[in-house]
N, C-alpha and C positions, 0 to 999 in steps of 0.2 A: 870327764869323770874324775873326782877329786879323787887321790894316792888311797888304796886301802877300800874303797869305795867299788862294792860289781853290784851286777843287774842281770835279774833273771826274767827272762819271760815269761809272763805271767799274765794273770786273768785277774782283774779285768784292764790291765795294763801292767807293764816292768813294775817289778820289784827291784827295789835298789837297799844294798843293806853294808854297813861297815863290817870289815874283816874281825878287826878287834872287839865290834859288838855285838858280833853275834851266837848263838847258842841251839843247837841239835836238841831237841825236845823230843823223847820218845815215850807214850804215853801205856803203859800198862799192859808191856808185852808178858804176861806172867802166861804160867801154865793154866793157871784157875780159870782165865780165860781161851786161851789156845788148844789145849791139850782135852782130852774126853776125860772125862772124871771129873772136874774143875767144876764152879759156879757156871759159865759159858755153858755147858750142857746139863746141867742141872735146869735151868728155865728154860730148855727141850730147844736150845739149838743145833743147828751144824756149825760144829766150831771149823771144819774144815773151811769154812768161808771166808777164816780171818788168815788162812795160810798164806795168799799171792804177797801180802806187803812185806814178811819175814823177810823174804832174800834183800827186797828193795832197801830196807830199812837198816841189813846188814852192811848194803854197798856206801848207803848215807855215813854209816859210822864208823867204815874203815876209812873214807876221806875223809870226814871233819876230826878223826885221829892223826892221821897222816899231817895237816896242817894243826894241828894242835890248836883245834876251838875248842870252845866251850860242850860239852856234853853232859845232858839232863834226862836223866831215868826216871820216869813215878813208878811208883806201886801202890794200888788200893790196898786197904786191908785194914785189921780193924785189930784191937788188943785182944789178947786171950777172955778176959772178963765182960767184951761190950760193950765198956763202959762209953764209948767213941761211938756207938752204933745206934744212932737214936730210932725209936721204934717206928716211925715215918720208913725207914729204908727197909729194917729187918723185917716188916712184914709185906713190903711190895712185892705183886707180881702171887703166880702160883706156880714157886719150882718145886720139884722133888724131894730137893733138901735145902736149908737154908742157912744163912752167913750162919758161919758157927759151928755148923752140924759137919757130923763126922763122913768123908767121903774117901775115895781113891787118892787123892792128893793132899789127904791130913785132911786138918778143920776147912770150912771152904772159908775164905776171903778173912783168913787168921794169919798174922805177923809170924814169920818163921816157920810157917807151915810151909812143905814141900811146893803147894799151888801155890802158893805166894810169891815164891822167886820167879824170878825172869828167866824166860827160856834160856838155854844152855847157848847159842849159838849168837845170843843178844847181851851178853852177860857183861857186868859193868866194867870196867878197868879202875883200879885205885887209881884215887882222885879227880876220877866223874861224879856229879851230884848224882846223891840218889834218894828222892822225896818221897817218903810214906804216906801218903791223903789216905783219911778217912772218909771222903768225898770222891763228888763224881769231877770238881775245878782241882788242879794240883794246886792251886793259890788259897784254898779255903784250910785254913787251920793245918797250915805247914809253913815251914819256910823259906817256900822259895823265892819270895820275893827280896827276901835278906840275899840269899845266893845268888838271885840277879844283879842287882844292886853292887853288892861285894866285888862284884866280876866287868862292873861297866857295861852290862848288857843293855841292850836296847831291841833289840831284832831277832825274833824268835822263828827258826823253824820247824814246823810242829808236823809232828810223826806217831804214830800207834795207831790203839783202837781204845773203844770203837769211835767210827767218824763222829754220829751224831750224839752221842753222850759224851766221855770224860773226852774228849775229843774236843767237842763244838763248845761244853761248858767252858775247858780250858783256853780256849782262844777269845770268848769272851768275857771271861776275868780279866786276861791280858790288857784286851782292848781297854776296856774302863779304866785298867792302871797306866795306858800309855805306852804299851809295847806293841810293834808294828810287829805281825803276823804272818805269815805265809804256808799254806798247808799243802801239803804233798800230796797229790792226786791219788798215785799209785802206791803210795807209803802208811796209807791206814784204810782200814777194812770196817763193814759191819757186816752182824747177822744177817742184815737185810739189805741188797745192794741198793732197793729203789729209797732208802732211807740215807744212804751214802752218796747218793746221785743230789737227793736234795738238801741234804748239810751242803752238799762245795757251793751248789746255786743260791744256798742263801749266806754262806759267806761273802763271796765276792759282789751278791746284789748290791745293785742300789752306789754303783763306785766304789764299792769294797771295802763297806760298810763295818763289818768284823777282819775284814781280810783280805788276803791274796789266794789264788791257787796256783800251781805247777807242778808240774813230772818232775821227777827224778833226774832223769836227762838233761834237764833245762835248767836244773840247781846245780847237776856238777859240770856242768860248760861253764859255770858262772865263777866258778873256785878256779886259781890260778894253776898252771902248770903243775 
């Protein structure tokens, strides 16, 4: 194994990723979606379903601090005006209330509103990225392709919610621009488990085609001492 170079066990075979390039990807751990009041129960879910990946996803980011990688936050959200909110999105679905509208947590899925930030227990450290998407890919009209780039990234491992949306879009942005993958089993959640069961199985189909999978366990065995 070449210096700087680990290997995690993974699905559908080892992941192997450089130390220096790679980067903790956590994907829109905000209130809007976690918390009651938020967009997440506003389209009459149980957000209590996205709670099991919090802890896992806290222990992800006290070691890739601890070695000082790379760490990348997104956040959805949209400008106060809209303007970013093209009416394909704002009118999908039949929630309660809708991007924009006034709820428990300020405007729902609005830049600076209370629901917007990232849980209190996930919360970023000056000088972790932290990418705003208007989108459900954190690559579409942000820039974090610049921030990878800048930083020598090549090896991305991808953490939040939900699995099969900003989740599964975001891994396969990745993929088409050239960034090797790896999604955390236990590190991201959806509403619907049987829809989180079949995002992993079609990531890693077909040789791993978008991706890799692994636990938690299996990434930090993989990180040095």
């Amino acid at each position: 194994m070449a210096a700087g170079v680990r290997t995690v066990d993974a699905l559908p075979g080892p992941f192997s990723y450089p130390l220096a390039g790679v980067a903790l990807v956590i994907i829109d751990m905000q209130r809007d979606f976690l918390e009651p009041g938020g967009f997440g129960a506003a389209l009459g879910n149980t957000v209590g379903l996205l709670a099991p990946s919090i802890p896992v996803i806290g222990r992800l980011l006290a070691a890739f601090r601890a070695h000082g990688l790379t760490i990348v936050h997104t956040r959805e959200g949209h400008r106060p005006d809209l303007s970013d909110c093209p009416p394909a999105k704002l009118g999908r679905g039949r929630p309660s209330m809708r991007i924009g509208d006034h709820g428990a947590l300020g405007r729902i899925l609005i830049q600076g509103e209370p629901g917007h930030a990232i849980i209190p227990s996930l919360t970023p450290l000056p000088g972790e990225v932290v990418i705003d998407k208007p989108g459900k890919g954190a690559f579409y009209a942000t820039p974090l392709s610049t921030e990878l780039t800048r930083r020598s990234i090549t090896h991305l491992v991808i953490t939040g919610v939900t699995t099969e949306v900003c989740v599964q879009t975001t891994m396969r942005e990745a993929n088409d621009r050239g960034y090797e993958c790896l999604l955390i089993e236990d590190a991201t959640d959806s509403y619907f488990p049987s829809f989180k069961q079949a995002a992993l199985e079609m990531v890693r189909a077909q040789g791993g085609i978008v991706g890799w999978t692994a636990t938690s366990n299996a990434l930090l065995k993989s990180l040095p001492p």
